[in-house]
C-alpha positions in Angstrom: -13.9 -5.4 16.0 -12.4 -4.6 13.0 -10.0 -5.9 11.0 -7.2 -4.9 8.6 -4.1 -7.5 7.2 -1.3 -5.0 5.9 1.0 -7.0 3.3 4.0 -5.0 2.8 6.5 -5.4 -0.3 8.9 -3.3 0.9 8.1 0.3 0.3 9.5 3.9 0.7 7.8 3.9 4.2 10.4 1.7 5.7 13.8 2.9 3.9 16.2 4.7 5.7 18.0 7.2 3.3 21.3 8.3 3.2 21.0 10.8 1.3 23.7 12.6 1.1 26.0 9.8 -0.4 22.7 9.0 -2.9 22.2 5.5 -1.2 19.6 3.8 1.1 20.0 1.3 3.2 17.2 -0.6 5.1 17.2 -1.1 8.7 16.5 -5.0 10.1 13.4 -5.7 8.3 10.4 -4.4 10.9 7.9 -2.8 8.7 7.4 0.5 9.9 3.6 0.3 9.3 3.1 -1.7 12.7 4.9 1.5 14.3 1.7 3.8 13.0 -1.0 1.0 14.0 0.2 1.1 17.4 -0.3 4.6 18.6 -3.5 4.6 18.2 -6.1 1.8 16.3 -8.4 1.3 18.8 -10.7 0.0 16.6 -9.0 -2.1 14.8 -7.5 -5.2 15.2 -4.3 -5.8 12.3 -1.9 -7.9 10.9 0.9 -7.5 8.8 2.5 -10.4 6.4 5.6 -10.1 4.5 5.4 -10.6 1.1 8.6 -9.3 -0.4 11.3 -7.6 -0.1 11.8 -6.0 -3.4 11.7 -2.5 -5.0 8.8 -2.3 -7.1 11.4 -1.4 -10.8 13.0 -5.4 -9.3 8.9 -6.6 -9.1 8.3 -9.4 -11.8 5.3 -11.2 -12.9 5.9 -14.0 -10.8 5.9 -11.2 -7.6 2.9 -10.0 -8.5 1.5 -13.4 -8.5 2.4 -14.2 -5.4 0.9 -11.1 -4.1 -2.3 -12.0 -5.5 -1.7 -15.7 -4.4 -1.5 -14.2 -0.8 -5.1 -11.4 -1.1 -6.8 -14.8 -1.8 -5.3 -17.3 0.6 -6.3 -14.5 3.5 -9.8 -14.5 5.0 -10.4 -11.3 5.8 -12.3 -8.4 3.2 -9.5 -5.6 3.9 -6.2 -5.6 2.8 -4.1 -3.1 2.4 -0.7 -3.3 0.0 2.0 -1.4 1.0 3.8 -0.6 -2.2 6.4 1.6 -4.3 4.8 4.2 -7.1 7.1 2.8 -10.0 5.0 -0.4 -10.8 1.9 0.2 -9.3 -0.5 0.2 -11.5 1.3 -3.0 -12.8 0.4 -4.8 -10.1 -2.7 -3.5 -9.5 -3.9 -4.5 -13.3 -2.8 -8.1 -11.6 -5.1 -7.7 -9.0 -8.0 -6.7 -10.2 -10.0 -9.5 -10.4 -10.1 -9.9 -7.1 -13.9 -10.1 -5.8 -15.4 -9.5 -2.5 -12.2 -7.8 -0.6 -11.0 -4.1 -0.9 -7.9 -4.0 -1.5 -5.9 -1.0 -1.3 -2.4 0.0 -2.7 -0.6 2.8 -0.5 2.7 4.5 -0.6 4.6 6.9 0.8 7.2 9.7 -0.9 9.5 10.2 2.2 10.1 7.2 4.4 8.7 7.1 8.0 12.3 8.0 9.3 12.5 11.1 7.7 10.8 15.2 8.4 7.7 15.9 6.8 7.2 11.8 5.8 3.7 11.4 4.5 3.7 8.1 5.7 2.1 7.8 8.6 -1.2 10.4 6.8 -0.9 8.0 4.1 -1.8 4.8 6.0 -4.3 6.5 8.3 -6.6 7.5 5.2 -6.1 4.5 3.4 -7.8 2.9 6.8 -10.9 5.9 6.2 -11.1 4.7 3.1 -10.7 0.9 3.8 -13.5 1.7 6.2 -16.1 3.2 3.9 -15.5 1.3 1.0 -16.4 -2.0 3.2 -18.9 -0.8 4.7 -20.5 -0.2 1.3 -19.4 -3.0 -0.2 -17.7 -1.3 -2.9 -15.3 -4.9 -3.6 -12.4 -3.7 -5.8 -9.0 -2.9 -6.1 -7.9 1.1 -5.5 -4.9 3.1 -4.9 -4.4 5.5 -2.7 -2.4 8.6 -2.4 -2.0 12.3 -2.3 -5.5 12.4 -1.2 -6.8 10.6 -3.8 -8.8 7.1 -4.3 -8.0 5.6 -7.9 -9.9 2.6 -9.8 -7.7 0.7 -12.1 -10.6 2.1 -14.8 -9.6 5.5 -14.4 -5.8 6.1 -13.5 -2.7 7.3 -14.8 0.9 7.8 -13.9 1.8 11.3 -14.4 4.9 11.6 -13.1 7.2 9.9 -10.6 5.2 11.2 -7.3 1.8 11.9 -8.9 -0.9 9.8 -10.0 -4.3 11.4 -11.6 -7.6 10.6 -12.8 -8.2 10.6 -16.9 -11.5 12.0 -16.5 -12.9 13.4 -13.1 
């Protein structure tokens, strides 16, 4: 069977908005991501570690370190990084060294609790393309999102929700 280790660092997936007083708030820390698995990952056997707690614009270098710290203490290939848009490709430029697991960065631009969250589509293809990628060996460090897969060689910010390719 399968196997997938989530680390989450707090993301957009498991905030619960207020919006209407422009605040957010966090329910008791249970990342939301083990809420997805469960209804339906029969293939696939998962665990989730904690690695922060921290908006991505609050991430220093000594987070990112411990994220990496964390990729290579864990035995298993896949990993998947839950993780905010703002510093992203901060992190990932951290990360990229990283041989022989694929590791994925994911977010999501509504949380889980909210209509029309992208959340839950977001971690199901980032497991298609964990799958694949394995499967072929294709070792690196990508990002995932609005139905794209990035490499840290070919990726820009464009705006707050959108990242592109520089060339296709």
């Amino acid at each position: 069977m399968k196997k997938v280790t989530f680390l989450t660092c707090w993301w957009t997936i498991d905030k619960d908005y207020w919006v209407w007083k422009w605040i957010y708030d966090v329910e008791p820390w249970n990342p939301i991501v083990g809420n997805i698995l469960d209804k339906n990952l029969a293939n696939w056997k998962y665990e989730i570690i904690e690695v922060l707690r921290k908006d991505s614009l609050d991430m220093n270098d000594e987070d990112r370190k411990k994220v990496k710290e964390e990729i290579l203490e864990i035995s298993n290939d896949k990993v998947i990084i839950t993780h905010w848009t703002d510093t992203m490709i901060e992190t990932w430029k951290v990360l990229e060294n990283i041989k022989n697991k694929v590791v994925i960065l994911v977010w999501a631009a509504r949380p889980y609790s909210m209509k029309d969250s992208d959340a839950e589509f977001n971690i199901w293809y980032t497991l298609g393309v964990l799958d694949i990628l394995s499967k072929n060996e294709q070792y690196w460090v990508y990002i995932t999102m609005n139905w794209e897969v990035f490499d840290i060689d070919n990726v820009e910010k464009w705006d707050d929700w959108v990242f592109r390719k520089i060339k296709e």
